[in-house]
BALOBA-1460 file (C-alpha; in Angstrom, 3 decimals):
// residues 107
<rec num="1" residu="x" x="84.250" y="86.925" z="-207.095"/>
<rec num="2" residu="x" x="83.450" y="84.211" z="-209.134"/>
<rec num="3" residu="x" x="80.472" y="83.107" z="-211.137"/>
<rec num="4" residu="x" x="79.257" y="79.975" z="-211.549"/>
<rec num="5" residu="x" x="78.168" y="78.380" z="-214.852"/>
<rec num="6" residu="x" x="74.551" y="77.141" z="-215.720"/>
<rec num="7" residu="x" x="75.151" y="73.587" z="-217.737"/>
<rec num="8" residu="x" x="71.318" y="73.950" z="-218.823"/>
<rec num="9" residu="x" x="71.505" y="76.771" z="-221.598"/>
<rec num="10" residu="x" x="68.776" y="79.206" z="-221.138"/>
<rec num="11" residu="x" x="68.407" y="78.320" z="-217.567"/>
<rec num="12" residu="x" x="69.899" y="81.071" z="-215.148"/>
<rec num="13" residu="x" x="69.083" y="81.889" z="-212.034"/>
<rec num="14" residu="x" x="69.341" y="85.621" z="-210.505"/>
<rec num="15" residu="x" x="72.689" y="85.779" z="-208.659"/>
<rec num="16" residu="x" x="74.303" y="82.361" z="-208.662"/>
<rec num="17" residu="x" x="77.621" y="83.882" z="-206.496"/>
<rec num="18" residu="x" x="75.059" y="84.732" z="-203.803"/>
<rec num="19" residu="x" x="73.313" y="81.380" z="-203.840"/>
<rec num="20" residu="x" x="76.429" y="79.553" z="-203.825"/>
<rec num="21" residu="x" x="77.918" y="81.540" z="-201.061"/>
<rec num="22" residu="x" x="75.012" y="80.391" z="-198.931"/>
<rec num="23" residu="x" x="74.416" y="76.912" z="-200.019"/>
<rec num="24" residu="x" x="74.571" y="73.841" z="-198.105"/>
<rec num="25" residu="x" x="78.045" y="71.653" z="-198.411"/>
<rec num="26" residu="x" x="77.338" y="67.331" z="-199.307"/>
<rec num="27" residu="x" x="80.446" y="66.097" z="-200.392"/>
<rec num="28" residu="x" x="81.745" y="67.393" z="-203.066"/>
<rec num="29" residu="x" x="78.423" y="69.273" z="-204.231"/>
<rec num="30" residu="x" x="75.820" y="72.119" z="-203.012"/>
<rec num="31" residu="x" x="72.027" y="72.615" z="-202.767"/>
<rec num="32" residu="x" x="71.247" y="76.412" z="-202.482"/>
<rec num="33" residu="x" x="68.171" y="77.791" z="-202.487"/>
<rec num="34" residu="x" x="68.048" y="78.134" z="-206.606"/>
<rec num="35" residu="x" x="70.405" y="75.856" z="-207.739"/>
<rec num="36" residu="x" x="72.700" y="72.445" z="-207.458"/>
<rec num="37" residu="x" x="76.272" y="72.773" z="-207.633"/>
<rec num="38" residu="x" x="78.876" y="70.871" z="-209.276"/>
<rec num="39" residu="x" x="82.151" y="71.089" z="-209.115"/>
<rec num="40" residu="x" x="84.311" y="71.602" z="-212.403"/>
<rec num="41" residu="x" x="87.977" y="72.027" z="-212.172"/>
<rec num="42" residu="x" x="88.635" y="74.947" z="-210.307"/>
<rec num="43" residu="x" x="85.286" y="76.594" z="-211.444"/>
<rec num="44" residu="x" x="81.375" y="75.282" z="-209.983"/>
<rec num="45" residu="x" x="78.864" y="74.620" z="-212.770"/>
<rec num="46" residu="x" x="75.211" y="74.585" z="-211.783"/>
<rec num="47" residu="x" x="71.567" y="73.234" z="-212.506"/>
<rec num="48" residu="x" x="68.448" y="75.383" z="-211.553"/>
<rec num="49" residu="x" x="66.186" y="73.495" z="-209.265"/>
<rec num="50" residu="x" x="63.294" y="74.464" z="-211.345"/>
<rec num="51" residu="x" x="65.404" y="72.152" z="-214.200"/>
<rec num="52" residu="x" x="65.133" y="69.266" z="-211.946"/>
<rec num="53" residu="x" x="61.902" y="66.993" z="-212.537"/>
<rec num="54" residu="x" x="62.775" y="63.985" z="-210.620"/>
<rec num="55" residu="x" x="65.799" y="62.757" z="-208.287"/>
<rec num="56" residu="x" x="66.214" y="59.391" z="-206.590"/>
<rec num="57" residu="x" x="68.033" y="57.115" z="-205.357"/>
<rec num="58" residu="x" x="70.782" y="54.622" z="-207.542"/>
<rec num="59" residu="x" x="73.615" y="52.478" z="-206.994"/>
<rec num="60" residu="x" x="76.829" y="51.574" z="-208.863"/>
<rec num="61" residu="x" x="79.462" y="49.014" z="-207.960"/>
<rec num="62" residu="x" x="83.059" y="49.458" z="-207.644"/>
<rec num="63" residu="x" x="85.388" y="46.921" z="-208.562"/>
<rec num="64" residu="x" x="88.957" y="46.615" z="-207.289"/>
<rec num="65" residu="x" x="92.118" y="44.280" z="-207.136"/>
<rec num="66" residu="x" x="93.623" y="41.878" z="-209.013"/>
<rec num="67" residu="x" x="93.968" y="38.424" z="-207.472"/>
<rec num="68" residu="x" x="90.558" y="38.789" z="-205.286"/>
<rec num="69" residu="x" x="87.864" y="40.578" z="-206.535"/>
<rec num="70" residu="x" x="86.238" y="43.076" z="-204.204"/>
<rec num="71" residu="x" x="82.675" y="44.520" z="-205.037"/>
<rec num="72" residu="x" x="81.381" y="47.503" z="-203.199"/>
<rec num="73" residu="x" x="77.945" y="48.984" z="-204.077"/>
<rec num="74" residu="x" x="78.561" y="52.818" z="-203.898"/>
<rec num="75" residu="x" x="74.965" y="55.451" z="-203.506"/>
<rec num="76" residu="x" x="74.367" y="57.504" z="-206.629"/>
<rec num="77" residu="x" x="71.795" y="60.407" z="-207.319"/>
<rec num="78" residu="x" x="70.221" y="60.088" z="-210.654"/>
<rec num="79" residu="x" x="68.511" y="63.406" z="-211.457"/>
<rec num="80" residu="x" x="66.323" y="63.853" z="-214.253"/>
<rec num="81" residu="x" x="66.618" y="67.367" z="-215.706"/>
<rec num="82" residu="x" x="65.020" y="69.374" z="-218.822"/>
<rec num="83" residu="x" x="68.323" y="68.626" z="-220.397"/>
<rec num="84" residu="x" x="68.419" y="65.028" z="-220.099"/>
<rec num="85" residu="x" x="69.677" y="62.225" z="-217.319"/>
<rec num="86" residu="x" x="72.822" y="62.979" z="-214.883"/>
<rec num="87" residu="x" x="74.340" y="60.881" z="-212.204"/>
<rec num="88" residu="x" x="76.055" y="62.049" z="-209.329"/>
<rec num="89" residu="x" x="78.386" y="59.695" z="-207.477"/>
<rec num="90" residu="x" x="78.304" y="59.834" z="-203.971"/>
<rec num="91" residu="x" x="81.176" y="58.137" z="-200.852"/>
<rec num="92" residu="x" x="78.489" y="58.021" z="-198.074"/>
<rec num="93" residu="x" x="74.953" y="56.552" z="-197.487"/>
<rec num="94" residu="x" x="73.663" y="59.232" z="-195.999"/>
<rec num="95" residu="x" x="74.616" y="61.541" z="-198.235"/>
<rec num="96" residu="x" x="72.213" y="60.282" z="-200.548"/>
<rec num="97" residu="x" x="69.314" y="61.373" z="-198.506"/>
<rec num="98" residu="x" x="70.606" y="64.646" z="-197.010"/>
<rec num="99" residu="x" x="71.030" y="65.623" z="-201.124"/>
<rec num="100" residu="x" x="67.394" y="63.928" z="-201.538"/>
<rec num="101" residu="x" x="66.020" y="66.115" z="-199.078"/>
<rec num="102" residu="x" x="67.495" y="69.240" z="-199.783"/>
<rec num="103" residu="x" x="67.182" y="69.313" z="-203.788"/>
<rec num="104" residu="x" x="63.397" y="67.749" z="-202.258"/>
<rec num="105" residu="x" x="62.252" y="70.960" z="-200.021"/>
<rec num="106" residu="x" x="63.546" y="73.650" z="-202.539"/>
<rec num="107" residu="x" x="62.785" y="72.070" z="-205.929"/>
């Protein structure tokens, strides 16, 4: 089986395969009970919860077409981390929260 890669060198957490196997699915990322899970290619990276010092809530805006300008304000996670800021774009809402409360009650 695969094993996942820490982006936070110096971080690693006992049996990332394990975690991931067991972690909880939000879109395109999981929360298990060490870690947060990116996806990379065809390989998961992830960050140690203990890495994370602060996560909330952000917002970016997607523009599209040509003759009529559409806006749409799209939910984004900004974490904080011992390596620095990181953004994760997110499709739905409530998303936003579910990852919020998960990273929230095992960080």
């Amino acid at each position: 089986m695969f094993k996942p890669t820490a982006l936070i060198e110096g971080l690693v957490i006992d049996d990332p395969s394990e975690d991931f196997r067991t972690a909880q699915r939000i879109e395109q990322y999981r929360v298990g009970k060490a870690a947060l899970y990116l996806p990379a290619g065809l390989r998961w990276n992830y960050i140690p919860l203990s890495a994370i010092r602060s996560a909330g809530e952000s917002r970016r805006t997607v523009s599209a077409g040509h003759c009529v300008t559409v806006e749409m304000k799209m939910p984004t996670l900004a974490l904080e981390t011992s390596a620095g800021p990181m953004t994760l774009n997110l499709e739905k809402p409530e998303s936003l929260q579910k990852l919020l409360d998960a990273i929230g009650s095992r960080a």
